[in-house]
Structures are given as C-alpha cells and as structure tokens.
Legacy VTK file of the C-alpha trace (Angstrom):
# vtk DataFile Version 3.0
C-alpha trace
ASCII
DATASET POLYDATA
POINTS 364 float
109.594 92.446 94.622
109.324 89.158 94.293
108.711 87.681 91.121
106.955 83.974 89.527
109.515 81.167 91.036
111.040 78.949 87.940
112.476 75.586 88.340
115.693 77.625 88.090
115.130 79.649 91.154
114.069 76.084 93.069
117.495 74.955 92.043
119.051 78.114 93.251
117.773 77.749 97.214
116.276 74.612 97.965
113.997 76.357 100.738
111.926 78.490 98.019
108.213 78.376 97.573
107.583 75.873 94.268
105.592 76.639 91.533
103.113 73.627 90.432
103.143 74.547 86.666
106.935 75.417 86.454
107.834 72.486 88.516
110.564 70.223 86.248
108.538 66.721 84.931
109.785 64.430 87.934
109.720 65.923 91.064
111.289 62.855 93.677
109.782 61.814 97.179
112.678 63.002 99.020
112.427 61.058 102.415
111.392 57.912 100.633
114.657 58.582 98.026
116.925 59.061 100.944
115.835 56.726 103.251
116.142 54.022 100.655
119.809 54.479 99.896
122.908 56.501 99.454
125.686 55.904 97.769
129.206 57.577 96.245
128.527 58.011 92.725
132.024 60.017 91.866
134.681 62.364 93.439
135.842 65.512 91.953
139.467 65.946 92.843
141.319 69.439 91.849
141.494 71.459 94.791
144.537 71.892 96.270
143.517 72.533 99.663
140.074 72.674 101.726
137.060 73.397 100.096
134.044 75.356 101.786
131.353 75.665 99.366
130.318 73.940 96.230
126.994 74.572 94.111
125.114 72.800 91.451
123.742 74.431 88.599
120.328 75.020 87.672
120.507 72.984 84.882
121.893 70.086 86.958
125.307 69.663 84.374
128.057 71.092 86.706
128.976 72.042 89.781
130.848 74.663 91.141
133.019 74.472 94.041
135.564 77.329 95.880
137.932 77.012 98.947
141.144 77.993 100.365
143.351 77.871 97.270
141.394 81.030 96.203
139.774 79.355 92.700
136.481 78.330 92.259
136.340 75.400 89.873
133.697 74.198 87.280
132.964 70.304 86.554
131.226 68.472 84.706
128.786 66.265 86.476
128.084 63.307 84.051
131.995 63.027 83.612
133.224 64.429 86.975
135.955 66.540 84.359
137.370 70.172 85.721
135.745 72.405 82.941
137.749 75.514 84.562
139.167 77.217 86.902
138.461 80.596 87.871
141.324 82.827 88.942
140.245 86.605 90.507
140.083 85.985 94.456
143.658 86.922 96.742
141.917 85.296 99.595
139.984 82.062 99.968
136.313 81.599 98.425
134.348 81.113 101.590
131.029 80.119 99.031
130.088 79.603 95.947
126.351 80.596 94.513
124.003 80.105 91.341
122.078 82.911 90.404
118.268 81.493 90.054
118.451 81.713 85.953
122.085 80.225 86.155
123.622 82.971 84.457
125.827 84.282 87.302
127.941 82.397 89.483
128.360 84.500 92.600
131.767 84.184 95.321
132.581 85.025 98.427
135.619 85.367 99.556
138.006 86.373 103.087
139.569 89.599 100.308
136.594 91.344 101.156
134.776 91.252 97.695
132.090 89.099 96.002
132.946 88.145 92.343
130.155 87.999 89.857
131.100 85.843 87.354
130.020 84.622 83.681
129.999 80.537 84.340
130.153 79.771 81.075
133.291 81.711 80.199
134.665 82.195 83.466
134.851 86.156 82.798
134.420 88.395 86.113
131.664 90.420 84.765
131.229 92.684 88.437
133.271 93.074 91.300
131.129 93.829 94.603
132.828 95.476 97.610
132.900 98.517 99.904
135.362 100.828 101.364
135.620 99.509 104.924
134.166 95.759 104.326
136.424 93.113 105.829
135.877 89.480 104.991
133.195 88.019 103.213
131.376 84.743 104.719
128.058 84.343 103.789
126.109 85.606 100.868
122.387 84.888 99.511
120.693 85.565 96.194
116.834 86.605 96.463
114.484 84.659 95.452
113.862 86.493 92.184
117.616 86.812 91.421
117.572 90.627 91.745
119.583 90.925 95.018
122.408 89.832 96.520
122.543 90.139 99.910
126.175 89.224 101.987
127.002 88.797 105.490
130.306 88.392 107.199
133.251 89.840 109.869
131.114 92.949 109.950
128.262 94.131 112.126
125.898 95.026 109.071
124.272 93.777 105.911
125.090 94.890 102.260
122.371 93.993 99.836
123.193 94.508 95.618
121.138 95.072 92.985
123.472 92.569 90.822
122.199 93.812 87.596
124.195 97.182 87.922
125.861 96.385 90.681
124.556 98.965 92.877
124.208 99.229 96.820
121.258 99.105 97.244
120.974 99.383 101.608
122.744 98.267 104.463
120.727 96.729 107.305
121.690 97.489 111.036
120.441 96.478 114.238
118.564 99.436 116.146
121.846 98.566 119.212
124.287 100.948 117.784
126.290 99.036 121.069
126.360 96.056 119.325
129.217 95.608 117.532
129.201 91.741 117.213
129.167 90.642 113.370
126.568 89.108 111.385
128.573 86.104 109.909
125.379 84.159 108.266
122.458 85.246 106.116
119.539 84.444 103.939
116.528 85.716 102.350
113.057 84.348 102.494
111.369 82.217 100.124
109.042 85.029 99.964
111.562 87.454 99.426
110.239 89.614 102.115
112.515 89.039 105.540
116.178 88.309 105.360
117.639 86.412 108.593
121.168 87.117 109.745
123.222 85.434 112.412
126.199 86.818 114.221
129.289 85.290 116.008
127.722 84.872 119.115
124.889 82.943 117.921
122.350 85.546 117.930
119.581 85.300 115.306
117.794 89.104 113.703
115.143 89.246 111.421
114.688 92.650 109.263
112.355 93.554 106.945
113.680 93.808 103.125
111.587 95.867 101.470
110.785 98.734 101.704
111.930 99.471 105.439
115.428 97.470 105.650
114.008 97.737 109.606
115.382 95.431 112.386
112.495 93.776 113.252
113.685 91.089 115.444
116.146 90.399 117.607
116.345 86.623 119.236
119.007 85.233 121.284
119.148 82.551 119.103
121.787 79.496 120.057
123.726 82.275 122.656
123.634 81.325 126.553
124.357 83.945 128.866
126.122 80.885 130.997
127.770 81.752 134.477
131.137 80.830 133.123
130.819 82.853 129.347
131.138 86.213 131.234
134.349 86.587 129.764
135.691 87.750 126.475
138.378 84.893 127.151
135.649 81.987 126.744
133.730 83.623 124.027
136.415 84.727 122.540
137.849 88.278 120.800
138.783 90.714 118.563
142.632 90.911 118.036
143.635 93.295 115.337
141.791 95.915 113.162
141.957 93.685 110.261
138.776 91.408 111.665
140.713 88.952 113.231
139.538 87.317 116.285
141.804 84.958 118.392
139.329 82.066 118.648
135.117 81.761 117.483
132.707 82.444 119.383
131.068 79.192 121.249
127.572 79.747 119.504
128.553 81.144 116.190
125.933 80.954 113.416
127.388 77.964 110.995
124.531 78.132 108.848
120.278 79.509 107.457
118.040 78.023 106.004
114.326 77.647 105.055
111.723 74.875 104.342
110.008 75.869 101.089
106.992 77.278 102.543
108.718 79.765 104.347
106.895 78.705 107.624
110.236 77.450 109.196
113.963 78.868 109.225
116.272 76.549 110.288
119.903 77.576 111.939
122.962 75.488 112.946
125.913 76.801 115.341
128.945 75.983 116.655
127.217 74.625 120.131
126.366 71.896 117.767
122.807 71.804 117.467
120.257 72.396 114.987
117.146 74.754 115.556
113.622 75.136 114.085
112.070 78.911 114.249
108.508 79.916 113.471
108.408 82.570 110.987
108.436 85.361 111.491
107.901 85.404 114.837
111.370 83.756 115.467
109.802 81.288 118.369
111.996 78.500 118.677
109.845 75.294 117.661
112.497 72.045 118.078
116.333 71.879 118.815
117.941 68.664 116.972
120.948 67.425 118.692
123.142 64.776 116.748
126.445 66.323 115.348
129.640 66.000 117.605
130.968 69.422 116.265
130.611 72.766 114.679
127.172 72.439 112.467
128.517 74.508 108.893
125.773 74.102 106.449
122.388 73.220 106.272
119.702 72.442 102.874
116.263 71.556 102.368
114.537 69.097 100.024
112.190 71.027 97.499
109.038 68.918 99.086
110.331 70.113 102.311
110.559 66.720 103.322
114.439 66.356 104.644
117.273 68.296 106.368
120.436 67.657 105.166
123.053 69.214 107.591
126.967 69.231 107.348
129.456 69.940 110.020
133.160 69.610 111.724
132.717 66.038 112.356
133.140 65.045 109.684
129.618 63.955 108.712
127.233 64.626 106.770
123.449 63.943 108.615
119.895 63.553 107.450
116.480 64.335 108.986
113.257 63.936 108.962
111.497 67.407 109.079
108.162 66.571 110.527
109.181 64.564 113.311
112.847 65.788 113.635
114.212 62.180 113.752
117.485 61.761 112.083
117.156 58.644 109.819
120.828 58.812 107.456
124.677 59.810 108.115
127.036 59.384 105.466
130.800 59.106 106.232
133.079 59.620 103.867
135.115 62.552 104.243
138.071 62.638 106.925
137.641 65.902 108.601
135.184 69.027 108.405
132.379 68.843 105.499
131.608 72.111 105.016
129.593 72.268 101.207
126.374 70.511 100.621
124.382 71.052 97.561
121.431 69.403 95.980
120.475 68.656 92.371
117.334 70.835 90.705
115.909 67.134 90.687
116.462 66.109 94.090
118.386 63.112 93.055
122.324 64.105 93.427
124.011 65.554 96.635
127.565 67.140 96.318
129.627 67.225 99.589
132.972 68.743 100.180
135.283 69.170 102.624
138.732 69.672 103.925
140.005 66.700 102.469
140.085 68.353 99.150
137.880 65.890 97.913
133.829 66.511 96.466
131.933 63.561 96.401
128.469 63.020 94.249
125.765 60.425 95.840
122.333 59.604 94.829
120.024 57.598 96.386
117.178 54.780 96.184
117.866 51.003 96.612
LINES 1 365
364 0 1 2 3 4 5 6 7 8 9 10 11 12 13 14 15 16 17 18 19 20 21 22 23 24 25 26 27 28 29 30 31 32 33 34 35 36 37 38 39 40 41 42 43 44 45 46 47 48 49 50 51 52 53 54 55 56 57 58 59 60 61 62 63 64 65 66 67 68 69 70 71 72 73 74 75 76 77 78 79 80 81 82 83 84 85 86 87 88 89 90 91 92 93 94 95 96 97 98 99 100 101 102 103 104 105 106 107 108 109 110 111 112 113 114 115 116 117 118 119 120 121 122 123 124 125 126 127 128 129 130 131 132 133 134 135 136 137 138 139 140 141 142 143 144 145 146 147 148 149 150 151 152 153 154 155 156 157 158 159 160 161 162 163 164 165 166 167 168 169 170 171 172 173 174 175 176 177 178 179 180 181 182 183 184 185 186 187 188 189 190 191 192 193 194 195 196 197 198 199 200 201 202 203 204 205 206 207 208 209 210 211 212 213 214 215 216 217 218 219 220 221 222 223 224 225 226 227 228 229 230 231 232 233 234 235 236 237 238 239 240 241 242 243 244 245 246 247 248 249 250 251 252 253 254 255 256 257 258 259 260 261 262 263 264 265 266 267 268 269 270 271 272 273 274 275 276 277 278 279 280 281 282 283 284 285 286 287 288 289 290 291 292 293 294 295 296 297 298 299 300 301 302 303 304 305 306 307 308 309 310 311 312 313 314 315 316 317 318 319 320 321 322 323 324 325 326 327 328 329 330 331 332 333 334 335 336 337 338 339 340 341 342 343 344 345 346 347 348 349 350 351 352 353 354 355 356 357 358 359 360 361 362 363
C-alpha cells in the first residue's frame, strides 16, 4: 500500500518515515534551529473570524488556512498576499490538508463534507460525504496520498480512495455499545495502522489494510474518577444533530507521530501530552506544561522536537528524547489552534482565534 516517501509526502505529515535520497538539499537540525531563536517573521490577516487549521504547501510558497467564516484562504508566503479565497463550505472548515504531491488541498468542515479542491485554481474537483455523517473534525491523508481517512461527531471511520472518490471502508470498534465518537485521527508513517481518538479521551488502534480490524483499544487520557460518574461532568448529547451541551473532560485535541513510526503522540483536553509505543499503545511519558485544552500537535522531520498548540494561548516546544520543554512563543491572545511546518523545517505558521496567522523562523 504504501508507496516510496518524496520530499512532498515529508511536507505533507511531518511524522513520516524520510527517504535519504529524496530528502530536499538542506535538511535543518531542528532542536539546535529552535532552541537558538524564534521570531515573528509576518502575519497573514484575512479571516474574518477564528481560524482552526492552516497548512503549508509542499513546495513551501503558500499556505493555506480555514476557520469559522467557512473559506479557506491561499497566501503567498514570501509576500504574506491572499492569493484566494475558496468559497464551497456552509459550515466552518475545522482543517485544512496538503495532499503529499500538493495537488489537492483537502477540508474539513462542521457541514458534514470534505472538499477536495484544485489549489491552484481553487476549483472543488470532489465532494466527500455520506448519508448520515454529521460534522467533520479531523481528517488525515496516507502516507502515499491514496487515502483519505476522516474522523469526527461520529462513532466510526470513513476512509476515501481520493482518486475516484470512492468509500473505500468504515472502521468500527468490536463494542457495538460504544457509541462515543472518534473526533481525532491519523495514519501511520508506515501506512499500516490508523489511530483514532474519541470524546472521552480514549485512544483505538485498527489495522488499515487489509482487515480495517479494531485492534486496540486503550483508555488513553480517560479517568474513570469517583466524581466523572455522571453524564453531567463528562458531559452529553443534546439533539440528533451531534450536538453535545459541553466536551468531554479528556477529549482527543490532537495525533501525531515521530517519523519513525515508533511513537504516536496525543494531546487532550485534561491538558497533557502523551507518548505511546507503537503499536502496542503502552503509554511511555506524559508531558504536562499547557494551562488548557492541548489542540494540535507536529513533529520535526529529524524527529527531534514537539511542537504543541493549545487553548492557552501558547504555542510550546519540546525536546523529544528527554521530554523537556525548552521554547513557548506568545503571541496570539486566545486559543492557537493551527500549527504547520515548512518542507524545510525552517518556517512555523500559527493561527488562532484572533484571526491572525503568524510566520516565525528560527536561529540566532
């Protein structure tokens, strides 16, 4: 299934396996980069209200960016110009994705369909949806840019074959009781597993291909705490429409893997950040340092740095080895919910409900 990673695909998901001979000229020493600096290059300003997701290119000349006024928007990165706006979504864009080759821009969005989109035009050229989906949170290209996998206020996983556009399965859990949703999800570097986290912080592990088997099911960031018995603390489902009165305290903000595929790394609304083995989902270290909700989480291609993003407002950095966190950069007022990283390591975007997308490099 899975085929030859390019620098494209690296670009794509920071966590994937590299590729010595496709690897781009300069490849940067991420925690010596980071740790020597960081500072506000640009801002991007556009969006008329809060942005969740924003996405680099592989190419590394724009970056795409969607949030709650329902376009996703294109700039230019040496210029910080809006290039354009895509119009389609009724609902907002809860994230924004580059196909590995760069020749699809994929959305997510709360109407219940993914957009597959021509990013050079801005033409829809597929829309993704079924019958009885409700909305869209989470979605996941696989490494070889054949799939597209999406999670969100549903109990199961849809994967695409984004080609044709076909259905390709849906992934369950083997509780047919179990009727919490899977809100988070991402593939592999190796293609082969795809993790998914629900609203009460649970964490499953299935099996791609050929089985699209449950394989594991780990209880993740949940705590079966004495006073959580109730569906008043952890919250519920108030109409048939998906709408729940208030999240769940562990929900699953965020997946991710270091490139070698030996570690998947979640963050939750309980505000802490977890290392798993893979695949036998054994929880390894728990980082504790955000104040809030932890919404997004990337990995340096030399697997060398964290870089996590949450509801307070900041955006953190971390040492992977030792789990120390070394950098946090202030500059948004309120939630940051994107992060995204340059094919080259050297440029992080970071957006937030401030409207606002700022570009930083690093070094002295």
């Amino acid at each position: 299934m899975t085929q030859p990673t390019s620098p494209d695909t690296l670009s794509s998901n920071p966590g994937l396996i590299q590729n010595p001979e496709s690897q781009p000229a300069t490849i940067i020493d991420s925690l010596a980069y980071w740790k020597g600096g960081a500072k506000e290059l640009k801002s991007f300003r556009g969006h008329t209200q809060e942005i969740w997701s924003v996405a680099f290119s592989p190419d590394g000349l724009t970056l795409a960016s969607g949030g709650n006024d329902r376009f996703i928007r294109i700039w230019d990165i040496e210029t910080g110009r809006l290039l354009r706006s895509l119009r389609g979504h009724t609902q907002l864009v809860r994230e924004v994705k580059y196909s590995p080759d760069g020749q699809m821009l994929a959305s997510a969005s709360e109407d219940r369909t993914i957009r597959l989109w021509n990013p050079q035009t801005g033409e829809t050229l597929r829309l993704l949806f079924t019958r009885y989906d409700h909305a869209v949170c989470s979605i996941s290209f696989s490494p070889d840019g054949l799939m597209l996998a999406r999670a969100g206020q549903n109990k199961d996983i849809k994967i695409w074959e984004i080609t044709t556009g076909t259905e390709l399965m849906t992934l369950l859990g083997k509780d047919q009781y179990d009727h919490n949703w899977s809100v988070c999800t991402a593939f592999s570097p190796d293609g082969i597993h795809l993790v998914a986290g629900t609203d009460i912080g649970k964490i499953k592990l299935y099996e791609v291909l050929p089985s699209g088997e449950e394989k594991i099911v780990h209880n993740g960031h949940w705590r079966d705490d004495a006073d959580d018995e109730s569906t008043e603390n952890r919250g519920f489902y108030v109409d048939d429409q998906g709408g729940f009165q208030k999240p769940m305290e562990y929900w699953i903000g965020a997946l991710t893997f270091t490139p070698d595929g030996s570690t998947m790394i979640s963050g939750s609304r309980d505000c802490t950040i977890k290392f798993w083995d893979m695949p036998t989902l054994e929880v390894r270290r728990t980082l504790k340092g955000h104040s809030e909700w932890v919404r997004n989480l990337l990995v340096t291609q030399d697997g060398q740095v964290l870089i996590s993003a949450s509801d307070d407002g900041t955006v953190k950095m971390w040492e992977i080895q030792s789990g120390r966190q070394f950098r946090t950069l202030r500059s948004h007022k309120g939630p940051v919910r994107g992060i995204a990283l340059s094919l080259d390591g050297k440029y992080l975007a970071t957006a937030g409900n401030d409207r606002i997308i700022t570009l930083w490099d690093g070094g002295e």
